[in-house]
C-alpha positions as CSV (number, residue, x, y, z in Angstrom):
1,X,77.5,30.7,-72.5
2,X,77.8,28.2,-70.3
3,X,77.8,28.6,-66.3
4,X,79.2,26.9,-63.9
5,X,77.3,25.5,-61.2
6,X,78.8,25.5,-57.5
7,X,79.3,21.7,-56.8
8,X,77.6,22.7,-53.4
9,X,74.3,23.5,-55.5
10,X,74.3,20.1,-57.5
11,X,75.0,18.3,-53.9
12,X,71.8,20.4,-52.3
13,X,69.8,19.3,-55.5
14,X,70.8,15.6,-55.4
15,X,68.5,15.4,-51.7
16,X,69.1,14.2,-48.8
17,X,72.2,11.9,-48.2
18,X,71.5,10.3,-44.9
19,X,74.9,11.0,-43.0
20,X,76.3,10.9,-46.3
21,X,76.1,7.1,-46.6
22,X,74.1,4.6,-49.2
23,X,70.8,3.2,-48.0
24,X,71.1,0.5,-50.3
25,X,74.9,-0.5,-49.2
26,X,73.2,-0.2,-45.4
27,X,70.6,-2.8,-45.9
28,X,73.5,-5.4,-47.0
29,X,75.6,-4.3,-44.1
30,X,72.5,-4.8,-41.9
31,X,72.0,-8.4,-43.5
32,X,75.2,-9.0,-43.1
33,X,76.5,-7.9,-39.4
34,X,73.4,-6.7,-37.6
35,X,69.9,-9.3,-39.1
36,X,71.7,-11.9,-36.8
37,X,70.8,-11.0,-34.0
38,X,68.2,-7.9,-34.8
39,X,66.1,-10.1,-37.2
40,X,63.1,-7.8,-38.4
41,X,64.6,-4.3,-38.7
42,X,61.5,-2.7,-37.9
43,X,61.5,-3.8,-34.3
44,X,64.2,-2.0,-33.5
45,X,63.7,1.3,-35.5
46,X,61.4,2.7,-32.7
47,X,64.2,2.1,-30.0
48,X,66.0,4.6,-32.2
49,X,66.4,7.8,-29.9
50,X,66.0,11.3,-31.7
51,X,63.0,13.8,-32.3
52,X,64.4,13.9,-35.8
53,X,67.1,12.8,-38.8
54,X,69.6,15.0,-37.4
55,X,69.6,14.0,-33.7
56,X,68.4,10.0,-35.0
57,X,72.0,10.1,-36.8
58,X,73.9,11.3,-33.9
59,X,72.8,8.8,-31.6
60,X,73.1,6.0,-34.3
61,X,76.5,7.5,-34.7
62,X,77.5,7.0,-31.7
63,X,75.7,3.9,-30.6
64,X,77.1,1.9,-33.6
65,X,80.8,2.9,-33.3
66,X,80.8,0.6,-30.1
67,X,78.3,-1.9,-31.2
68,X,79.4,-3.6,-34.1
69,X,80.6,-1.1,-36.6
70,X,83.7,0.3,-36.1
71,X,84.5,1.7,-39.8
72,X,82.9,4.9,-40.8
73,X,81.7,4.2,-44.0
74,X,79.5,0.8,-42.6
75,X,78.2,3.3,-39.9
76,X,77.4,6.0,-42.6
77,X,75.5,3.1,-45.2
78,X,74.1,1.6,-41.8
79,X,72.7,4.9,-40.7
80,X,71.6,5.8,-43.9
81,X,69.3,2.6,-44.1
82,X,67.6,3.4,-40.6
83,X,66.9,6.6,-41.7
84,X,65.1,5.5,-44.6
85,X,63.4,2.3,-42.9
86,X,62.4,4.9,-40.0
87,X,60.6,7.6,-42.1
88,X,63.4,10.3,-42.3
């Protein structure tokens, strides 16, 4: 017999999703609208306020919506990558 498995368990075993955005889709949106101006990425990861991923993506979440990245999904990869770059 076959059993079904909640689609909550499957998204719990796929790991962490960072916001629920693509690290990989965040480093081209950081190429393209934030390397500019904020070159090396790691120089500005420790300027990144929070004691950990949870409070790191609320203040990315609110710090990019007025800086750059107005759509959700851009803000979602973006925070995603910083995440990832940062450690978390």
């Amino acid at each position: 017999m076959i059993r079904a498995i909640p689609f909550a368990t499957l998204i719990c075993l796929a790991g962490p999703a960072h916001a629920g955005g693509d690290p990989v889709a965040g480093e081209a949106a950081y190429a393209q609208a934030c390397a500019r101006c904020h070159r090396i990425v790691a120089a500005i990861v420790p300027m990144i306020s929070g004691a950990d991923a949870a409070a790191k993506t609320a203040y990315l979440e609110d710090f990019l919506a007025g800086h750059k990245a107005p759509d959700p999904a851009m803000r979602a990869d973006l925070i995603a990558y910083l995440l990832e770059v940062s450690g978390h």
